[in-house]
C-alpha positions, 0 to 999 in steps of 0.5 A, spaced: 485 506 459 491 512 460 491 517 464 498 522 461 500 527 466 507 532 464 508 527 460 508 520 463 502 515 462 499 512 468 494 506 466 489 501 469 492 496 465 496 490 468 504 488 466 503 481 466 500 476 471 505 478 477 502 484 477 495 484 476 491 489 480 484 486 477 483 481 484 476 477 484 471 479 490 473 479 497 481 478 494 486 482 494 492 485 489 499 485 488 503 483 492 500 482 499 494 478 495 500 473 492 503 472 499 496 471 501 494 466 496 501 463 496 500 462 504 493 458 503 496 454 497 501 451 503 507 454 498 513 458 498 513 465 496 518 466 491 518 474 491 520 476 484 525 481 481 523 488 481 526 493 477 524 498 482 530 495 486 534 501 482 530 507 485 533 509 492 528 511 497 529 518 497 526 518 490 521 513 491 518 517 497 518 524 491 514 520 485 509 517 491 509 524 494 508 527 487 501 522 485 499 523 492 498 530 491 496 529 485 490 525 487 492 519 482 487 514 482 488 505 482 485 507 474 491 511 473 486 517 472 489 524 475 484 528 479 490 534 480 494 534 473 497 540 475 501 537 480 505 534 476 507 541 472 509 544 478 513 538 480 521 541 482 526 540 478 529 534 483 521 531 482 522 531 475 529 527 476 525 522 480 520 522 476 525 520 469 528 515 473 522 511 475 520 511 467 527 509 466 527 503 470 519 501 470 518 503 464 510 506 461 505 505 464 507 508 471 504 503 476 504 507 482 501 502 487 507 498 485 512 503 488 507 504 494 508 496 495 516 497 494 516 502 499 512 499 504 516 493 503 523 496 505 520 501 510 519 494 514 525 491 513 529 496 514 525 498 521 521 493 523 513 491 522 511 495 527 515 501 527 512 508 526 516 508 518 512 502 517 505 504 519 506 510 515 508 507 508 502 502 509 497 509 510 499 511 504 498 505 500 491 504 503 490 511 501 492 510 494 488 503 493 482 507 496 481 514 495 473 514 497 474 510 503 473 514 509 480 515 514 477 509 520 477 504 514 484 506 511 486 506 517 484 499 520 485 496 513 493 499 514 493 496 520 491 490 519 496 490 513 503 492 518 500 486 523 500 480 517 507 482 515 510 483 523 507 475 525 509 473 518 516 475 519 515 473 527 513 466 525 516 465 519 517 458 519 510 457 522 506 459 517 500 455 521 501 459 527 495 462 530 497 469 530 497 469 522 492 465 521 488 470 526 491 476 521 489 473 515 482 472 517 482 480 519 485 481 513 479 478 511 474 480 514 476 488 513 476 486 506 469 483 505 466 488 510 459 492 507 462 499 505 456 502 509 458 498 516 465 501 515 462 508 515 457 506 521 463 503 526 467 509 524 466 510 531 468 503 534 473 498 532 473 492 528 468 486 531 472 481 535 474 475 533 474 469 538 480 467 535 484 473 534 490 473 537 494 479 533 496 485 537 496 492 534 502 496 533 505 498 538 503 506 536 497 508 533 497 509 526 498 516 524 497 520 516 504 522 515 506 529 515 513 531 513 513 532 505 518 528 501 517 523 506 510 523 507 504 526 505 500 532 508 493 531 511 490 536 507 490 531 502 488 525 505 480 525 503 
């Protein structure tokens, strides 16, 4: 299924094997759900070559800005298609190059994983950058979620990725194995629960030894480099 927007085709349907975004229940996509299921194999994860490595971030956070306000779905269906026509000249720039490196259909999942990816290495795993492209690619990964659910998943998210860069050649190292069983049991948490705790935190496990970012996450703010709060659902 496409969803054509100004001119670009976003779609449901994978480029391959590697990118697949059509995960079992209880797993996960892209890439945090091959670096999950590389860890549990006890194998190296080699990260592929991506094309988005010829955007700039500048123009990574423009197309990102434009499908958030568009209210693009993980399906690729546009809520807001009229976004998309009033983008600004420097948008629509961005915008040509994305399909000319990635190539149609779009996947703007994929961006939002770049981008995290770059926000981390570049500032760090607990920084506020980091916290921030994590926010965002919850929020396009689960539209209807309520915030306290985004938030906590995006959390959890910064803080895998922060012990498994402090504990890169410990793979066993409890704290990672304590941010992957939260991973896990965000993922595997009864949608009704999640609504319910909106007012607490997530239940404690014994073991869990994983410390929160040091800031509370925050919705981005600032468009081209965030995304405004009137469109976070």
């Amino acid at each position: 299924m496409q969803s054509v927007c100004g001119g670009y085709s976003l779609a449901e349907e994978d480029r391959g094997a590697p990118e697949q975004r059509e995960p079992e229940a209880g797993t996960y996509a892209g890439r945090l759900g091959r670096r999950l299921e590389a860890l549990e194999r006890r194998q190296r994860q080699l990260e592929p070559r991506t094309p988005l490595e010829l955007l700039t971030t500048y123009e990574l956070k423009q197309v990102l800005d434009l499908s958030w306000r568009a209210r693009v779905l993980p399906n690729g269906e546009v809520r807001s298609p009229w976004v998309f026509q009033e983008a600004t000249p420097e948008e629509w720039e961005a915008m040509e190059r994305w399909k000319s490196v990635w190539g149609e259909p779009l996947d703007h999942l994929e961006a939002a994983e770049e981008l995290l990816d770059r926000m981390g290495q570049a500032h760090g795993w607990r920084s506020r950058e980091a916290a921030e492209a994590a926010l965002l690619l919850e929020r396009l990964e689960m539209p209807e979620e309520s915030s306290w659910f985004v938030g906590k998943m995006a959390e959890a998210v910064v803080n895998f990725y922060a012990e498994l860069k402090e504990h890169a050649r410990e793979p066993d190292h409890p704290k990672v194995r304590a941010a992957i069983r939260r991973l896990n049991r965000l993922k595997h948490m009864d949608r009704a629960t999640s609504q319910e705790a909106s007012g607490g935190g997530l239940a404690p496990d014994e073991e869990d030894q994983t410390v929160d970012s040091e800031e509370p996450l925050r919705e981005p703010q600032q468009p081209g480099s965030g995304w405004p709060r009137k469109y976070a659902g």
